[in-house]
C-alpha positions as CSV (number, residue, x, y, z in Angstrom):
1,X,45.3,-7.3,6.7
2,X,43.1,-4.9,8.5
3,X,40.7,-8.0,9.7
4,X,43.8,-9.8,10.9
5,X,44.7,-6.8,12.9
6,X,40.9,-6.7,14.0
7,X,41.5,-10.5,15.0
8,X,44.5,-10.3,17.0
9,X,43.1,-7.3,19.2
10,X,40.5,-9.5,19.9
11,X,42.5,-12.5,20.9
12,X,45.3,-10.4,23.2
13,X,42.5,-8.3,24.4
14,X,40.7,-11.4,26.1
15,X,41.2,-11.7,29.9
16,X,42.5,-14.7,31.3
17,X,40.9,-16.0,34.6
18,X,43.9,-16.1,36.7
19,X,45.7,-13.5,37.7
20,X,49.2,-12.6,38.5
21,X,49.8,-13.5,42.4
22,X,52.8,-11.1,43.5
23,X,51.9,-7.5,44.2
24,X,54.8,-7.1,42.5
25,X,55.2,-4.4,39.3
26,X,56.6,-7.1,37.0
27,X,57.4,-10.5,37.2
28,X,59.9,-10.1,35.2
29,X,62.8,-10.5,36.9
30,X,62.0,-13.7,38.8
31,X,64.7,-16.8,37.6
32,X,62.4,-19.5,37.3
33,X,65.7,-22.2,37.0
34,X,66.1,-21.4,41.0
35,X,62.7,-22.3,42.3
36,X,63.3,-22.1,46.1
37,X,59.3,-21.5,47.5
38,X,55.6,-21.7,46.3
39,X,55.5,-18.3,45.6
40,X,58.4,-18.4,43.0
41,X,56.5,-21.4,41.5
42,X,53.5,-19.7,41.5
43,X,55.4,-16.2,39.4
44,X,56.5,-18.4,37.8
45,X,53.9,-20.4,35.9
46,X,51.9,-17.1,35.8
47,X,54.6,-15.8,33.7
48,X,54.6,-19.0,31.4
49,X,50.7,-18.0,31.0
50,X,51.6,-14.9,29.6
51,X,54.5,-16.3,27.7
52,X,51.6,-19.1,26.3
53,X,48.9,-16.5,25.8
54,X,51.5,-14.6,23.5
55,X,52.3,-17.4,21.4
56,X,48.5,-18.1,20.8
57,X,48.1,-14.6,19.5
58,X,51.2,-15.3,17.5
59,X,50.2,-18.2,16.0
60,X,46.6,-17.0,15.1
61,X,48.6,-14.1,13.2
62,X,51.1,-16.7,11.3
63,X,47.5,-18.7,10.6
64,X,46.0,-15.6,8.9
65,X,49.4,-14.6,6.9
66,X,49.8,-18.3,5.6
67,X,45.8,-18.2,5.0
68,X,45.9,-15.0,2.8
69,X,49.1,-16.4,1.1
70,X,47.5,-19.8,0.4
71,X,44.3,-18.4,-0.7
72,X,45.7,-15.0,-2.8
73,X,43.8,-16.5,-5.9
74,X,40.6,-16.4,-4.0
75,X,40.8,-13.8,-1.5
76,X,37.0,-13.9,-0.3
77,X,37.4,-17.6,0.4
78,X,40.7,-16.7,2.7
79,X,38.8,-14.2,4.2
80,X,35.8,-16.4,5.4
81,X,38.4,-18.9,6.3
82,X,40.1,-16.3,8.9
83,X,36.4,-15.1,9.8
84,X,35.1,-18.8,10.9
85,X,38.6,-19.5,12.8
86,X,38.2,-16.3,14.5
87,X,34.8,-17.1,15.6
88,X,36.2,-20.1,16.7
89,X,38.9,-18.8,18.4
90,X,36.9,-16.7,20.4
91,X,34.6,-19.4,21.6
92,X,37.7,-22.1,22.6
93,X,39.0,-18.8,24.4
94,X,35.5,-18.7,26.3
95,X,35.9,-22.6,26.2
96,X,39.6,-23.1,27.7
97,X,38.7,-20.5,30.7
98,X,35.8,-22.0,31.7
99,X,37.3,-25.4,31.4
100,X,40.5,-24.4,33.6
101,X,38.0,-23.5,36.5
102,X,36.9,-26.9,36.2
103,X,39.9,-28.1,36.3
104,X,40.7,-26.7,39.5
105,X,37.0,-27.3,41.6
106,X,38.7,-29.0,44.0
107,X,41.2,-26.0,45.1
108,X,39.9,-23.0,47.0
109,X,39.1,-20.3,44.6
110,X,41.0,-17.3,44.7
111,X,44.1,-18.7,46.7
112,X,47.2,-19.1,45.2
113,X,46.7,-23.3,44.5
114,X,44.0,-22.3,42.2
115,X,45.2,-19.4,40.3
116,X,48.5,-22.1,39.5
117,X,46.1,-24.4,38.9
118,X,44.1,-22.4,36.3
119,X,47.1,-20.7,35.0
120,X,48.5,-24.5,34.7
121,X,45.1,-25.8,32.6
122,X,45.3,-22.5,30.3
123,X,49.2,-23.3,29.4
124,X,48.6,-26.8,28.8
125,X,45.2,-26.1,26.3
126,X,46.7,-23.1,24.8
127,X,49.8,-25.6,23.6
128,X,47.0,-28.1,22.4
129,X,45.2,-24.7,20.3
130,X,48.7,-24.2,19.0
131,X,49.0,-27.2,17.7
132,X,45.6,-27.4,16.0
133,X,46.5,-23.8,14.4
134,X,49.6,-24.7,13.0
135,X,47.9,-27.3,10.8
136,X,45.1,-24.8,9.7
137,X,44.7,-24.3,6.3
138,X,44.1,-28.0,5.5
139,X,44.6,-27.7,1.9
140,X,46.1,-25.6,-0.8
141,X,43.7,-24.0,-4.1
């Protein structure tokens, strides 16, 4: 349990390359069903990035629970199994941010465009990630 602890620090610890774009406190409060200007969008999808980031962790967590449950008659074999996804984790994180600023080239870094752009390209990947984790383990022992 301790290592999946270990895993999800890791995983909400790492820093997303867009940033939030109100100087606002919290973005909290903003009602994303009433979009009436950019900046709204913009609070907006920043707060779905969070939203998405969270649900990453999440599912890395429900990965390692259903891991150590699926392999509690060979618990060294879980725990590599956790180990190498971590690993891998960790490098799709470093992967998916370096692919979002790709994915916005053609938008002037640092102005609003781009950080919904990014944020945008980090929602869409982390749903794809979710996806791929929700199927991990492949098999049962």
């Amino acid at each position: 349990m301790r290592l999946l602890q270990t895993c999800l620090l890791m995983i909400t610890s790492t820093t997303c390359v867009a940033q939030p774009l109100t100087s606002d406190a919290s973005n909290e409060g903003i009602d994303c069903a009433e979009i009436t200007t950019s900046p709204q969008i913009n609070d907006c999808v920043h707060q779905e990035m969070t939203a998405s980031n969270a649900l990453l962790s999440n599912e890395f967590v429900n990965f390692g629970q259903r891991t150590e449950r699926i392999y509690a008659s060979h618990p060294e074999l879980g725990k590599e199994l956790i180990e190498r996804v971590r690993k891998a984790q960790d490098a799709w994180i470093a992967f998916r941010d370096l692919n979002c600023n790709v994915d916005a080239f053609e938008v002037e870094e640092g102005t609003p465009a781009y950080i919904t752009t990014v944020n945008n390209c980090i929602i869409r990947m982390n749903a794809e990630r979710i996806e791929d984790l929700t199927k991990l383990p492949h098999r049962n022992l």
